[in-house]
VOTOR-75756 format. One record per residue (C-alpha): residue in three letters; x, y, z; residue number from 1. Coordinates in nm, 3 decimals. Example, Ala and Ser with C-alpha at 12.3 -4.5 7.8 and 13.67 -1.06 7.14 Angstrom:
2
+------+---------+---------+---------+-----+
! code !       X !       Y !       Z ! pos !
+------+---------+---------+---------+-----+
!  Ala !   1.230 !  -0.450 !   0.780 !   1 !
!  Ser !   1.367 !  -0.106 !   0.714 !   2 !
+------+---------+---------+---------+-----+
END
This chain:
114
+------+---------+---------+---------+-----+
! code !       X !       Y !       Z ! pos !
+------+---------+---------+---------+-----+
!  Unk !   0.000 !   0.000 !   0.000 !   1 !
!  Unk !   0.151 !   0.348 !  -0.059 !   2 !
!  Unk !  -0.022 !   0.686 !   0.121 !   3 !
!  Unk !   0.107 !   0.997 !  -0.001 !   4 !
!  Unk !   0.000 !   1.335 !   0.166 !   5 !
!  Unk !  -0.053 !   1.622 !  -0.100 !   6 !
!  Unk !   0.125 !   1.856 !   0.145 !   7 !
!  Unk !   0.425 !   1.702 !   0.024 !   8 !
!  Unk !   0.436 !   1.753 !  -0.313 !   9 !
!  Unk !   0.556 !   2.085 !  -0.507 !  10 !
!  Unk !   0.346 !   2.116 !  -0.777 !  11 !
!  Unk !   0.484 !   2.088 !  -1.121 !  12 !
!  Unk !   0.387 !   2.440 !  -1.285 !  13 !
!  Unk !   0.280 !   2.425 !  -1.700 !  14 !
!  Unk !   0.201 !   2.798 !  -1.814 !  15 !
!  Unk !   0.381 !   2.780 !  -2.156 !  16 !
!  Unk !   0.096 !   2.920 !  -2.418 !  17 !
!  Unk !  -0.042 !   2.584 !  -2.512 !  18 !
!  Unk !  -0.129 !   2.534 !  -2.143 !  19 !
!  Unk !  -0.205 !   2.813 !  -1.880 !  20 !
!  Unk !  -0.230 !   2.853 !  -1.481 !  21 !
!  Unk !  -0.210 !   2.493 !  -1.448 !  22 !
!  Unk !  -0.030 !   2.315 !  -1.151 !  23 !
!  Unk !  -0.005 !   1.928 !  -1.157 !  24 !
!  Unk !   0.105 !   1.676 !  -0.932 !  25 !
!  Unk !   0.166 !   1.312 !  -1.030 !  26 !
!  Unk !   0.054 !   1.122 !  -0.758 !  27 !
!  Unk !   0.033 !   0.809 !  -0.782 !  28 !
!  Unk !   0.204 !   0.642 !  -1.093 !  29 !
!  Unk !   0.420 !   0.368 !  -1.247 !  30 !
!  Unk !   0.715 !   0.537 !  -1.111 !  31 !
!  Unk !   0.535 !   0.455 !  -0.733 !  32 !
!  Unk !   0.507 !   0.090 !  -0.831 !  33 !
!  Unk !   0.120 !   0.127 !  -1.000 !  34 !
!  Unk !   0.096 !  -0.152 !  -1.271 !  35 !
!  Unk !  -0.197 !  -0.008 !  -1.450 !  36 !
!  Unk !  -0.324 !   0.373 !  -1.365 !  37 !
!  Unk !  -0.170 !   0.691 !  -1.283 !  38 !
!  Unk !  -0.384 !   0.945 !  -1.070 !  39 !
!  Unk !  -0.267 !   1.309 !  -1.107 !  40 !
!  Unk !  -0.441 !   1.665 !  -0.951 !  41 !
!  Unk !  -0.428 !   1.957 !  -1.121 !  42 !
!  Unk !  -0.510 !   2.259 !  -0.993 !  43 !
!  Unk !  -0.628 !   2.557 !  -1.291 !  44 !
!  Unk !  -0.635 !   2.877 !  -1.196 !  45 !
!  Unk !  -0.879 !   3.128 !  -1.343 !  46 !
!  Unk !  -0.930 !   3.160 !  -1.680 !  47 !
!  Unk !  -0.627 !   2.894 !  -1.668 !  48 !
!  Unk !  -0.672 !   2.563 !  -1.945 !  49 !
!  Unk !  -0.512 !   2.263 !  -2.034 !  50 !
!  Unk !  -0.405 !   2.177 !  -2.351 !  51 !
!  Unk !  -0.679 !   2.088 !  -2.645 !  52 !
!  Unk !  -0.561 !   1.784 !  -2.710 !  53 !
!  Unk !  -0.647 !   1.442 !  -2.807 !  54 !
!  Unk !  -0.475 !   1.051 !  -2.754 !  55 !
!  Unk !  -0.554 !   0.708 !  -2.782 !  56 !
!  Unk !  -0.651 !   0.625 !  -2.412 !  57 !
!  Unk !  -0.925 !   0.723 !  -2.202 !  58 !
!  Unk !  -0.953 !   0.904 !  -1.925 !  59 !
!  Unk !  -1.131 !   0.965 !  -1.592 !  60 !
!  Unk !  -1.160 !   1.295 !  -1.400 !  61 !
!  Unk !  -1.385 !   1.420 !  -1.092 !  62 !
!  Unk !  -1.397 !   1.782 !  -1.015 !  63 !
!  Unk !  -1.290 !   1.850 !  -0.649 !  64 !
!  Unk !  -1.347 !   2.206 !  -0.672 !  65 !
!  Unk !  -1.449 !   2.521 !  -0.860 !  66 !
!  Unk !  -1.612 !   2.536 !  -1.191 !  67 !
!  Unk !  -1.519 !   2.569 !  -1.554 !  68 !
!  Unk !  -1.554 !   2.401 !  -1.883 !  69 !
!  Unk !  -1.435 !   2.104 !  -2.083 !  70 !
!  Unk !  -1.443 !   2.138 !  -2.468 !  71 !
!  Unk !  -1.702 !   1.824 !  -2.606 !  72 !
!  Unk !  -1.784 !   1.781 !  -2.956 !  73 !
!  Unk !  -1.685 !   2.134 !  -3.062 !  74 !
!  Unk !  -1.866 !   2.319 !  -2.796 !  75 !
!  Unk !  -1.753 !   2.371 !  -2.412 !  76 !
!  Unk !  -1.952 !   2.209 !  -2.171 !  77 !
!  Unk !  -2.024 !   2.360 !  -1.808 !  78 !
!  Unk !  -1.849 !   2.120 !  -1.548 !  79 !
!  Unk !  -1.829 !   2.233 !  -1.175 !  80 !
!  Unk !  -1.776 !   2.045 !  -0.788 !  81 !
!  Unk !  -1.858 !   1.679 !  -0.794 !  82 !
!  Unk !  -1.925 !   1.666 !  -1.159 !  83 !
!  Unk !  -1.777 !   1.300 !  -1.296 !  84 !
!  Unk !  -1.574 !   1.320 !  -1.699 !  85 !
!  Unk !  -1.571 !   1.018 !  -1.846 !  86 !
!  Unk !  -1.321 !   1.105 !  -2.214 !  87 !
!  Unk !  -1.346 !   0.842 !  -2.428 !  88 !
!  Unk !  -0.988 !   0.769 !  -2.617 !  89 !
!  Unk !  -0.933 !   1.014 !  -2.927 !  90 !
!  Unk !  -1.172 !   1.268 !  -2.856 !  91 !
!  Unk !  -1.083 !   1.601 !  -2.838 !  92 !
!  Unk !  -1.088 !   1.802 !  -2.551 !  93 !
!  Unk !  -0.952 !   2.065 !  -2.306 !  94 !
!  Unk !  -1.050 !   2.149 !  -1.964 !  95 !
!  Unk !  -1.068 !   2.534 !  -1.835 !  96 !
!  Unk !  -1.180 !   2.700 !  -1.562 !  97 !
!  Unk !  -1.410 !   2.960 !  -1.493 !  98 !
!  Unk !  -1.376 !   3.304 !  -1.252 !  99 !
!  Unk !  -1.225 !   3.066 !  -0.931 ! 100 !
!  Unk !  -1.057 !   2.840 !  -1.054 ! 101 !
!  Unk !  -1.072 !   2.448 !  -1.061 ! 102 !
!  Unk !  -0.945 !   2.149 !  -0.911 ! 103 !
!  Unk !  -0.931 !   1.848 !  -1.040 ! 104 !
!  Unk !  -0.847 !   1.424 !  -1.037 ! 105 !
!  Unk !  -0.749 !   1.269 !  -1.355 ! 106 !
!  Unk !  -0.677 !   0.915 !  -1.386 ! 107 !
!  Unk !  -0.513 !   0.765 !  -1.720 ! 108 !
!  Unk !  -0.321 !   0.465 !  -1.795 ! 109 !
!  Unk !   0.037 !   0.433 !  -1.711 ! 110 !
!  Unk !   0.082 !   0.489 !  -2.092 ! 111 !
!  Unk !  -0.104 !   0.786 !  -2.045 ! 112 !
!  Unk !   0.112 !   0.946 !  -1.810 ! 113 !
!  Unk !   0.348 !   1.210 !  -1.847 ! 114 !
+------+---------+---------+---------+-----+
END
């Protein structure tokens, strides 16, 4: 069993153009010993995003605070606290958040890590 406390961890920060106000933490992952997911937090600040991107492996995400949107067939899609993302692999999409910000748990395959 591993137990990690998120107090520990320095975030890693992505604010390049392509992504923006975005903190992420890997924590839990392959490199921990995890044969088959990775489970990351990233924290978006306001107005921040994500990339709009798009790969061949799903992913899962719950929203642990804050609101925003996540970019769905074209159009972006109102997501806030306790909402549940289920992306299918290959479809496009970005997450951003709205006026305070979002949290939020992603879990990919291993493969899916980076």
């Amino acid at each position: 069993m591993i137990i990690k406390k998120r107090k520990k961890f320095e975030p890693i920060v992505k604010d390049d153009g392509e992504m923006k106000s975005l903190n992420y933490y890997p924590m839990l992952t392959a490199k921990d010993g995890t044969p088959t997911f990775a489970m990351r937090l990233f924290e978006i600040g306001p107005g921040g995003y994500t990339p709009k991107h798009q790969h061949d492996w799903e992913h899962e995400v719950y929203i642990v605070s804050g609101d925003g949107f996540v970019f769905k067939d074209g159009m972006d899609v109102r997501v806030e606290k306790d909402d549940f993302i289920y992306v299918e692999p290959s479809e496009l999409h970005q997450f951003r958040a709205g006026n305070s910000g979002m949290t939020m748990i992603c879990v990919v395959p291993n493969r899916g890590q980076s």
